[in-house]
C-alpha positions, -999 to +999 in steps of 0.1 A: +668-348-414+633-339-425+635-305-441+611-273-439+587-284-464+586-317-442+585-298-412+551-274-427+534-304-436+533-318-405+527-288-384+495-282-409+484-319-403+486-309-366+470-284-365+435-295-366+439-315-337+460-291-315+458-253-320+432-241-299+428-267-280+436-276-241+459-303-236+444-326-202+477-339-198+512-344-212+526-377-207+566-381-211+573-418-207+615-408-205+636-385-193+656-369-227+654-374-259+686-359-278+686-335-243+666-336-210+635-324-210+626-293-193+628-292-152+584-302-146+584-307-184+546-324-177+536-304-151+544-272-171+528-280-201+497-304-186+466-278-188+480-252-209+460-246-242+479-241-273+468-209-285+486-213-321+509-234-342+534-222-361+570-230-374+606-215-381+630-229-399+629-268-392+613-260-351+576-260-350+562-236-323+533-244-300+523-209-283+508-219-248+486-199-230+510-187-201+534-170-223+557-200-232+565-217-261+567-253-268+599-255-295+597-293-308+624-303-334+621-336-352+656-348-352+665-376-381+632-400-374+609-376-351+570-381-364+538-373-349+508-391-350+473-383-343+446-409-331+409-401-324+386-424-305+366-425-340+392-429-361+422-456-353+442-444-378+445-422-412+465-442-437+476-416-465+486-445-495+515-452-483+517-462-444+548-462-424+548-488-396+575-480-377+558-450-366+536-468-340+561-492-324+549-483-289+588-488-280+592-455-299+568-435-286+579-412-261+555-381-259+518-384-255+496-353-256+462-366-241+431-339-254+399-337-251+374-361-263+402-389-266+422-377-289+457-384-285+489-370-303+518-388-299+558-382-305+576-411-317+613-412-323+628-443-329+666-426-330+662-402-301+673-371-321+646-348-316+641-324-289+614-302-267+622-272-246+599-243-235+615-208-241+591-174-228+582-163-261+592-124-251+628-139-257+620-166-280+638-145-313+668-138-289+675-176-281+703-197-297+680-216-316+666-189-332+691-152-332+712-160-359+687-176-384+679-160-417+646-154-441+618-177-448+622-192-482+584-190-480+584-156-465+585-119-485+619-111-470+632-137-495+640-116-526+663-113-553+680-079-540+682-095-506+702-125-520+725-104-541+733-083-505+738-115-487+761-134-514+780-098-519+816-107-520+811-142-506+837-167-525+821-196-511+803-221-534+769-215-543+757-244-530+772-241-494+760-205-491+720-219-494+730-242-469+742-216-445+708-213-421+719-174-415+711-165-448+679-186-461+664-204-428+650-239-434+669-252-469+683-279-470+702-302-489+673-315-513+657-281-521+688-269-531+700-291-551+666-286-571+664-249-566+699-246-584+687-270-616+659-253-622+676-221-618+702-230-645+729-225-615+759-249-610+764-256-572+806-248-578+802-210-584+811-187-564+783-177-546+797-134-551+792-141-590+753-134-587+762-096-568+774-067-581+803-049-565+774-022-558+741-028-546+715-016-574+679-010-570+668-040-597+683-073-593+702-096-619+686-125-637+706-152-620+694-141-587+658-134-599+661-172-615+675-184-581+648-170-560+618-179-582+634-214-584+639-215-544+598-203-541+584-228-564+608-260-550+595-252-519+556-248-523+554-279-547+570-299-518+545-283-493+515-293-516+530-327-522+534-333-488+573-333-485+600-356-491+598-389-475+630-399-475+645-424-444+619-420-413+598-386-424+560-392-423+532-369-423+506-364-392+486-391-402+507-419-408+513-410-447+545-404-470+552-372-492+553-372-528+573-348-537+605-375-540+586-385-575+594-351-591+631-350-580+647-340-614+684-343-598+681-354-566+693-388-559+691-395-597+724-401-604+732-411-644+701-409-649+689-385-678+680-348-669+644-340-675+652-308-689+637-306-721+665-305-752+687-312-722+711-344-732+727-342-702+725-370-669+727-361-631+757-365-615+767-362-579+797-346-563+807-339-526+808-306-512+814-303-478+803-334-465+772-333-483+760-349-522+755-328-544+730-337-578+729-317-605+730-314-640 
């Protein structure tokens, strides 16, 4: 499942094309995707102009003029692709094909000028619904989620607060979407080499009994690591594992710089470090690290 840094790229390679603008019609060519749609899904958005484009957690957030918000999430093989009358298509160097099997394309916003943006989802795991943006932070989706990892709520003292007597692994307390909104499974797994952090501590081992007014090192490391992970996969574009593309067609980078992830015996970049990834399960999920 494509990941926050995924997730950002996309909604910035949307962007261009759709905040601001009026969208002439919305053509839904089914009726659900991994739910129904919303009751006059077309009808509701058709004419509406998307004031601005945003994102929380893995959902980008279309703001429409009426006061509603368009909540898209991208599911396992969501993508989006943007065509221009001009322009066919915007090949980044590496181009996904699947992604235009008409078959698969099951959302078509229709602008101005031509321009078309179109959903394609070849697994059907992705979803739309429109929530009144007065109660948008009080829906399901969105109550119980936690900081931005790319946000300034994310700090060191807030991490030793929400790991405070939590005997949970390390790893698994990332995970949890309550406490750090949007990380997933790759980010943390790189978040916690770079941070010198093995994914089986106890996630309480970075607090103090007490909360103090200057945090400890390993949360300092931890948090530094999380920000850095996250903005070099933003610059490069994301992670383009299984189905995730970028808005025009193109794959992330970011995959070339994994120093655990998905390297399995193979040597840990580390320099001075002798040591080789390994992987373990916890909870379900691999775990890479050093």
């Amino acid at each position: 499942m494509p990941e926050l840094p995924e997730v950002e790229t996309v909604r910035r390679g949307l962007e261009p094309a759709m905040s601001g603008v009026r969208i002439d019609r919305l053509e839904v060519r089914r009726p659900d995707l991994r739910f129904p749609f919303p009751d006059r899904f077309a009808e509701r958005v058709s004419g509406r102009t998307i004031v601005g484009l945003g994102r929380r957690a893995k959902y980008l957030l279309a703001d429409l003029d009426d006061g509603e918000v368009l909540v898209m999430h991208l599911g396992m093989s969501g993508s989006f692709r943007t065509e221009r009358q001009d322009v066919a298509d915007v090949p980044g160097d590496f181009h996904h094909a699947r992604s235009k099997a008409a078959a698969h394309d099951h959302i078509i916003f229709h602008l101005p000028g031509g321009t078309t943006v179109t959903y394609n989802d070849p697994r059907r795991f992705g979803y739309m619904l429109l929530v009144p943006r007065a109660v948008l932070a009080e829906h399901a989706l969105f109550r119980d989620l936690g900081v931005e990892p790319v946000g300034n709520a994310l700090d060191a003292l807030y991490l030793e607060d929400a790991f405070r007597g939590r005997f949970m692994p390390l790893k698994a307390a990332l995970l949890d979407q309550r406490i750090i909104a949007g990380l997933g499974n790759i980010y943390v797994c790189e978040s916690l080499h770079r941070s010198g952090l093995s994914p089986r501590r106890s996630a309480g081992t970075l607090s103090p009994a007490k909360p103090r007014k200057v945090a400890g090192p390993r949360a300092t490391r931890l948090v530094t690591a999380i920000r850095e992970v996250i903005a070099e996969a933003i610059a490069a574009g994301g992670s383009s594992l299984r189905d995730h593309i970028q808005a025009d067609g193109s794959l992330g980078y970011f995959q070339h710089t994994f120093r655990v992830y998905d390297r399995e015996g193979e040597p840990c970049p580390t320099p001075s470090c002798r040591g080789t990834a390994r992987r373990i399960v916890q909870s379900g999920r691999s775990t890479f690290y050093c």
